[in-house]
C-alpha positions as CSV (number, residue, x, y, z in Angstrom):
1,X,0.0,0.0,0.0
2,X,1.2,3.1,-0.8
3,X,2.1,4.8,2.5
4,X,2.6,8.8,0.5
5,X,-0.5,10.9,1.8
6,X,-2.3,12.7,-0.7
7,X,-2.5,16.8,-0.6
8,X,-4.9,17.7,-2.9
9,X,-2.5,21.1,-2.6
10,X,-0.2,19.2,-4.9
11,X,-2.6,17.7,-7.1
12,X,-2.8,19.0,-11.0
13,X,-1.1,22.4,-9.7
14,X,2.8,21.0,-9.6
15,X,2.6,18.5,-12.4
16,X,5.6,16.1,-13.5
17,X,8.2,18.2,-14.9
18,X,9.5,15.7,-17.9
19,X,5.7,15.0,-19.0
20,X,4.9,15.6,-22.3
21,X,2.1,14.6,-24.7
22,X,4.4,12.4,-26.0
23,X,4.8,10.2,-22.9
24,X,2.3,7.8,-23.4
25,X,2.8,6.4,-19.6
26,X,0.1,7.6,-17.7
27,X,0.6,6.0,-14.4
28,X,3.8,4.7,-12.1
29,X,4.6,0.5,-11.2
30,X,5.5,0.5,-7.3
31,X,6.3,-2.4,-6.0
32,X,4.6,-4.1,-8.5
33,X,1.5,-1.7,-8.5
34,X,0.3,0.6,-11.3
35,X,-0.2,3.8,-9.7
36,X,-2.0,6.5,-11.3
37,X,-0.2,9.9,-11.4
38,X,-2.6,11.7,-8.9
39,X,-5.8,9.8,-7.7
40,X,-8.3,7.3,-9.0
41,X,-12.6,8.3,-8.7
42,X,-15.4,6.4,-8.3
43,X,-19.0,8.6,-9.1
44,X,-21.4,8.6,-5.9
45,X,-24.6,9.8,-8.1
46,X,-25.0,10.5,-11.8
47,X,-26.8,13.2,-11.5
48,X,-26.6,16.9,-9.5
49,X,-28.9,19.7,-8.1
50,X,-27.4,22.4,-10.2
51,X,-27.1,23.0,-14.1
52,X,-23.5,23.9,-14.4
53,X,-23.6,24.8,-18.4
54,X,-19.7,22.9,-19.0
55,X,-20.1,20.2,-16.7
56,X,-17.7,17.5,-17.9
57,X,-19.8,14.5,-16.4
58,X,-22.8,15.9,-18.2
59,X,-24.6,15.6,-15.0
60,X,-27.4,18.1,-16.0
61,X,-28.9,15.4,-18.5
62,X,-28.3,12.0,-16.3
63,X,-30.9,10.5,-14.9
64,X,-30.5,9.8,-10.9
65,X,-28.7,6.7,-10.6
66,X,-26.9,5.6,-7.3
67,X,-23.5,3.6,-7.0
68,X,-24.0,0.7,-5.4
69,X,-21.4,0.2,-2.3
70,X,-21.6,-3.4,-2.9
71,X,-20.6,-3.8,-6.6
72,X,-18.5,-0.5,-5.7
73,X,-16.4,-3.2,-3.2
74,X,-16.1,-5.7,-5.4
75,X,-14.8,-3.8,-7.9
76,X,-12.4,-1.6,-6.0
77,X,-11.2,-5.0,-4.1
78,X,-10.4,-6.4,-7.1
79,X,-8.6,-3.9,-8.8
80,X,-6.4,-3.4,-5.9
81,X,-4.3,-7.0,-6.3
82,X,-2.7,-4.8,-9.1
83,X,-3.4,-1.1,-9.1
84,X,-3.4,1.4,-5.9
85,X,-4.0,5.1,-5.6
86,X,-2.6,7.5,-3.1
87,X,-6.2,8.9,-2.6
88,X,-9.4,8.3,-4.2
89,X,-12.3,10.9,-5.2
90,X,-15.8,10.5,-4.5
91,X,-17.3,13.0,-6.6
92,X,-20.3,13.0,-9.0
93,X,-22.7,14.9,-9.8
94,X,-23.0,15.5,-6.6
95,X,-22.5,12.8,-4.2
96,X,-24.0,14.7,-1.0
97,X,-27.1,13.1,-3.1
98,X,-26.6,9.6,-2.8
99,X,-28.8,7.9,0.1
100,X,-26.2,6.0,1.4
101,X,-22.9,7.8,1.1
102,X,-21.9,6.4,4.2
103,X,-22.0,2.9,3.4
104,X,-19.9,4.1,-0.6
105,X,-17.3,5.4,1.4
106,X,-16.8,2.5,4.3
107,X,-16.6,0.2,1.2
108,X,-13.9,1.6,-1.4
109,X,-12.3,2.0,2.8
110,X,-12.3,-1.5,3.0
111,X,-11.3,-2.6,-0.5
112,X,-8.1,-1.5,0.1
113,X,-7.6,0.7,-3.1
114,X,-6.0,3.6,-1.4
115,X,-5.1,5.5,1.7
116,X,-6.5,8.9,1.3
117,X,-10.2,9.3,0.4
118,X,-11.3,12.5,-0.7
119,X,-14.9,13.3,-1.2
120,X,-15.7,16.3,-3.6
121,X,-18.5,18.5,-3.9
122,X,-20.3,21.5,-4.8
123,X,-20.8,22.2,-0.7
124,X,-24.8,23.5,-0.9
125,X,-25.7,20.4,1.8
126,X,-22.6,19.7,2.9
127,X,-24.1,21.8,5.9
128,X,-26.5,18.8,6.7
129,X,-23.9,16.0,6.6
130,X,-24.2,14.0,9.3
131,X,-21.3,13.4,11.8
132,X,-20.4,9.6,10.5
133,X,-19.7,10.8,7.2
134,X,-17.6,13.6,8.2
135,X,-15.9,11.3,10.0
136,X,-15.0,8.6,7.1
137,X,-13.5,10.7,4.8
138,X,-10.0,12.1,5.3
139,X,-10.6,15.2,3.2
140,X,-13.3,17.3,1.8
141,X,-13.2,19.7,-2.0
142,X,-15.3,22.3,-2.1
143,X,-16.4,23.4,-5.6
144,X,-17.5,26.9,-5.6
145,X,-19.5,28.8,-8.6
146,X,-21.0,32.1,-8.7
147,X,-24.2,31.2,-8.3
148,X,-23.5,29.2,-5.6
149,X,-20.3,31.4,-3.5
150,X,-23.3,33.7,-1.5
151,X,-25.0,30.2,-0.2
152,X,-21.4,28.6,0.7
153,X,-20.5,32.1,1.8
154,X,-23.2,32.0,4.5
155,X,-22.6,27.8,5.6
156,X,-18.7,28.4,5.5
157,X,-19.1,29.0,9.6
158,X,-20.8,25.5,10.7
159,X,-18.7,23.5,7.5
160,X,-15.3,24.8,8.7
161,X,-16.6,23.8,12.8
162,X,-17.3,20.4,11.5
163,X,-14.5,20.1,9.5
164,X,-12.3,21.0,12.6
165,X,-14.4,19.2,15.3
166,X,-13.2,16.1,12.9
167,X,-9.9,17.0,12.1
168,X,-10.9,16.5,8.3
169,X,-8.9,18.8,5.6
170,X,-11.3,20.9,4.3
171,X,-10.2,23.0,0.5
172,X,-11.8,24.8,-1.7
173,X,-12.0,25.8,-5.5
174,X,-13.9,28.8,-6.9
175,X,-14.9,28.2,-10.9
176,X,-15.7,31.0,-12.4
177,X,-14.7,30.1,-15.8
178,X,-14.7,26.4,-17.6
179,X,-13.5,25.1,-20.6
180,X,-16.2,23.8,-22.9
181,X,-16.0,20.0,-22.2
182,X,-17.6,18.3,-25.4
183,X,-19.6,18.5,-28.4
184,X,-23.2,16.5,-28.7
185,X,-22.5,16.6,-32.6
186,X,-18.5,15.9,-32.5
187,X,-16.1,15.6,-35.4
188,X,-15.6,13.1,-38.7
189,X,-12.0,14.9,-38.4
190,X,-9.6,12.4,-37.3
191,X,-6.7,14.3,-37.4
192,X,-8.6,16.5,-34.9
193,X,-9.9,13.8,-32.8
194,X,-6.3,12.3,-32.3
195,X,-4.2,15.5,-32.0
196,X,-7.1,16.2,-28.9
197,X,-6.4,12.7,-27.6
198,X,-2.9,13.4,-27.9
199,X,-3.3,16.2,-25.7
200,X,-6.3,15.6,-23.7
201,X,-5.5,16.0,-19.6
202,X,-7.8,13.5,-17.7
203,X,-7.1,10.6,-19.8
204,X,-3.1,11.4,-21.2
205,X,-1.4,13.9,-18.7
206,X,-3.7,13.9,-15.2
207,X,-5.0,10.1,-15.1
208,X,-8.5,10.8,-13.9
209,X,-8.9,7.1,-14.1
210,X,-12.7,5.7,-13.4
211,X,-13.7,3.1,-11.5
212,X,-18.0,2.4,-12.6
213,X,-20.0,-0.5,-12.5
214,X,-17.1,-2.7,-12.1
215,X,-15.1,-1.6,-15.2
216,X,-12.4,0.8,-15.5
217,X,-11.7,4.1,-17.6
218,X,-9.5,6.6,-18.6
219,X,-11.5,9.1,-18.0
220,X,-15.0,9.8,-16.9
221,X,-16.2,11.4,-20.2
222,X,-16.1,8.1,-21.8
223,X,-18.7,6.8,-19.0
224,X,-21.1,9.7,-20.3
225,X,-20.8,11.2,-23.6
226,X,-22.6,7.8,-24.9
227,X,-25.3,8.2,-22.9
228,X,-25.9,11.8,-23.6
229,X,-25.7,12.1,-27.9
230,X,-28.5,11.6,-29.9
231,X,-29.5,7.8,-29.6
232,X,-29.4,7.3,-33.1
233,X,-25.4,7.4,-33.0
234,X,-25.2,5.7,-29.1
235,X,-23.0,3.0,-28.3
236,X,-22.4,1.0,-25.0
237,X,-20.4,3.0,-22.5
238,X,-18.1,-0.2,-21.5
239,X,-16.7,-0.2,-25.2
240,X,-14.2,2.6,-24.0
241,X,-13.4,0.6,-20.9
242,X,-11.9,-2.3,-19.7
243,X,-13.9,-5.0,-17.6
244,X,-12.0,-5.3,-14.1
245,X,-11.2,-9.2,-13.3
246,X,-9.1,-11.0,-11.1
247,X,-7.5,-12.9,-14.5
248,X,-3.6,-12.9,-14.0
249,X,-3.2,-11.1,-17.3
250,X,-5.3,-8.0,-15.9
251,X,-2.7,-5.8,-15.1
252,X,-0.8,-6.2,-18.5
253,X,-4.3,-5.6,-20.0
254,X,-4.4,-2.5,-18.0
255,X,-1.2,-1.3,-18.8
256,X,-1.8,-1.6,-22.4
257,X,-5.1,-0.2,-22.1
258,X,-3.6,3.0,-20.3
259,X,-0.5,3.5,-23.0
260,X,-3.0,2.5,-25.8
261,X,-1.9,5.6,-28.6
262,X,-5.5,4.7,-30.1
263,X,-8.7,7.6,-29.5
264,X,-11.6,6.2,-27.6
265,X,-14.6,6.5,-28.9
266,X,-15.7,9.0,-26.8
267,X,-12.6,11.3,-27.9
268,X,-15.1,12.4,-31.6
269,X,-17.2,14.3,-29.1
270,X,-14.9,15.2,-26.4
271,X,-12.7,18.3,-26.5
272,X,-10.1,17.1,-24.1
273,X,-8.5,19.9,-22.6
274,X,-8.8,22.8,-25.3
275,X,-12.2,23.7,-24.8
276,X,-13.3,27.6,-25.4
277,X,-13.3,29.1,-22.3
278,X,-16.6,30.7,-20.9
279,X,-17.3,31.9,-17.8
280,X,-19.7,29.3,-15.5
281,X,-23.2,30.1,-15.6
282,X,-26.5,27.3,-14.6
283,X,-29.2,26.3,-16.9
284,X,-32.4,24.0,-17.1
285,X,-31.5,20.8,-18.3
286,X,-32.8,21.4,-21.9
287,X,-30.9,24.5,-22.3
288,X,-28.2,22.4,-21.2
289,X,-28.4,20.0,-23.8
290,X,-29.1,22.5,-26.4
291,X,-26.0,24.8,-25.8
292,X,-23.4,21.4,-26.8
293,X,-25.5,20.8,-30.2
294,X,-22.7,22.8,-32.2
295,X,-20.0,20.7,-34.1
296,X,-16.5,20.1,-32.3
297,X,-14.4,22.2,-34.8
298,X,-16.8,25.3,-33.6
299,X,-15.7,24.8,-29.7
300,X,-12.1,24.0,-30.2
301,X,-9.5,27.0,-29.0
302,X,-6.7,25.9,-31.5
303,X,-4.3,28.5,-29.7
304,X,-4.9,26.1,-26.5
305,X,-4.6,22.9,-28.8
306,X,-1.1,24.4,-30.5
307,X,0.2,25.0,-27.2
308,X,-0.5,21.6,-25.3
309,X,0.8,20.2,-28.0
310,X,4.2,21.7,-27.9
311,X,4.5,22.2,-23.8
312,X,6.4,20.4,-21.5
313,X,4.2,21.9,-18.7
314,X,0.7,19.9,-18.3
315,X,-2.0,23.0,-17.5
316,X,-2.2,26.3,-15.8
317,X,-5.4,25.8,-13.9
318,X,-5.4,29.2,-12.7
319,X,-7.4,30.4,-15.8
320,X,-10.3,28.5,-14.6
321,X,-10.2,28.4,-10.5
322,X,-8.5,30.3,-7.8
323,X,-8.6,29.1,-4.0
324,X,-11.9,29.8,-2.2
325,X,-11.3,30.9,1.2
C-alpha cells in the first residue's frame, strides 16, 4: 500500500516536470502496483442539483442513478491486487445526493484501493452531513461557482466547525470560468480527434482514471458522452473501458489499455483539454443540452490545442479556478 498521503495542494497544480504529450505512460509500477499519477474516482450519483452549463460528467442530462457500495467493493477490491491510488475521489454529480454515502465510502475504505479518500462536492448540503460521514472521509473539496459562493459564503461558519471538530482537511476551489467539455455533434476529423487525444488532460497527462459498475476508464467522459448524444449514433459506455477481473493477465491488460496511442470512442465528441473558455453560468436541463448541439471544430480554441501540444508543462489551472477561502 502506498504509505505517500495525498495533498490535494499538490494535485494537478505541480505537475511532473518531464511529461509531455508524447509520454504515453500515464501511471507509475510501485512495488509491483500501477499507480496513477494523482488519484483514481469512483461517481457517488450521476446526477446533481445544479445546471453547471460545462459540466464535464454531463450531470445536468443524467438521470438519478446511485453507485451501489456493494458492486462498488467488489470492484475496487479487485482492482487493488494490481493497481493502488494514493487517494481516491468520491465526486459526481453530486454525491452529498446519494442515500447512502456512508455505506460508498466505508466500502472503497475496505477494499483497500488507497489511503487517502477525498470526497468532492459543490458544498450546498454539505451543511446537513451528518457526523459519520464527516468522519470517514479524510478530506473534503469544495467546488465553488458564482451562483453558488453567496450560499457557501453563508454555511462556510458551521462546515469549517465540523471540519475541525473532525480534524478533516477541508479545501476549496472557486470556478468562475470552464473550458467547454464536449460537443453533442463531434467531429468526422480524425486528425482532430487524435491531436485532442494526444493532448487531452484526464485521460493522457492527469489520469483521472474511473472506476464504474465494475469496469475501469480513462476518463469519466467516456462513461457519459454515450449516454448523452443523440440515440441514433449511441453505443455501449463499456466499449471505451476495460472490464476489471481477477485474470492474472489483468494488469498487463491495464497497462496496455492506459499506454494504448489509439482515440476512444468518446474522444469524436470530447474536446479534451482545449475547450473555449466561458465563464460558468446554470441552466435547465434542456438549455443544457441544447448549448453542446454545435460541431467540435466550432468549440475548439486551437491557440490552447497548438500549445499543449508543444508544452512540457501539463495546464495552468489558474485560468479557470482560484482558492476559495
Amino acid at each position: 500500500m502506498i504509505k505517500k498521503m495525498y495533498s490535494s495542494c499538490k494535485s494537478f497544480l505541480n505537475p511532473p516536470a518531464n511529461k509531455t504529450p508524447d509520454d504515453w505512460r500515464c501511471f507509475s509500477i510501485v512495488d509491483g502496483e500501477i499507480v496513477p499519477p494523482y488519484s483514481c474516482e469512483i461517481n457517488a450519483v450521476d446526477h446533481c442539483n445544479l445546471g453547471c452549463t460545462d459540466c464535464d460528467h454531463g450531470a445536468p442530462a443524467m438521470v438519478p442513478k446511485f453507485a451501489d457500495p456493494d458492486i462498488v467493493f467488489r470492484g475496487l477490491s479487485l482492482l487493488s491486487t494490481s493497481y493502488k491510488a494514493e487517494a481516491l475521489k468520491i465526486i459526481g454529480g453530486e454525491p452529498l445526493l446519494h442515500p447512502d454515502l456512508l455505506s460508498l465510502i466505508r466500502a472503497v475504505r475496505k477494499s483497500g484501493i488507497c489511503n487517502h479518500i477525498l470526497l468532492v462536492t459543490n458544498g450546498t448540503l454539505l451543511h446537513q452531513m451528518n457526523d459519520k460521514i464527516w468522519e470517514a472521509v479524510d478530506e473534503v473539496e469544495l467546488s465553488v461557482y458564482p451562483e453558488t459562493r453567496k450560499l457557501l459564503d453563508r454555511h462556510m461558519p458551521i462546515i469549517r466547525k465540523n471540519a475541525e471538530k473532525h480534524k478533516i482537511k477541508l479545501s476549496g476551489y472557486f470556478y468562475e470560468y470552464f473550458r467547454i467539455p464536449f460537443s453533442l455533434v463531434g467531429t468526422s476529423d480524425i486528425s482532430l480527434i487524435r491531436s485532442i487525444y494526444r493532448t487531452c488532460l484526464r485521460a493522457r497527462i492527469w489520469g483521472c482514471q474511473s472506476i464504474y459498475d465494475g469496469y475501469f476508464f480513462k476518463c469519466p467522459q467516456c462513461i457519459y458522452i454515450p449516454r448523452i448524444i443523440d440515440p441514433s449514433v449511441a453505443y455501449d459506455y463499456k466499449k471505451d473501458g476495460i472490464k476489471i477481473t481477477g485474470d492474472s493477465n489483468f494488469q498487463n491488460a491495464l497497462k496496455k489499455y492506459l499506454m494504448s496511442k489509439k482515440p476512444l470512442n468518446a474522444c469524436r465528441y470530447c474536446l479534451g483539454g482545449v475547450g473555449k473558455l466561458r465563464a460558468n453560468t446554470i441552466r435547465k436541463t434542456s438549455a443544457w443540452t441544447s448549448t453542446h448541439y454545435v460541431p467540435t471544430e466550432q468549440l475548439v480554441d486551437y491557440d490552447k490545442l497548438r500549445y499543449l501540444g508543444k508544452s512540457k508543462t501539463v495546464y495552468d489551472l489558474s485560468e479557470i479556478r482560484t482558492q476559495y477561502k
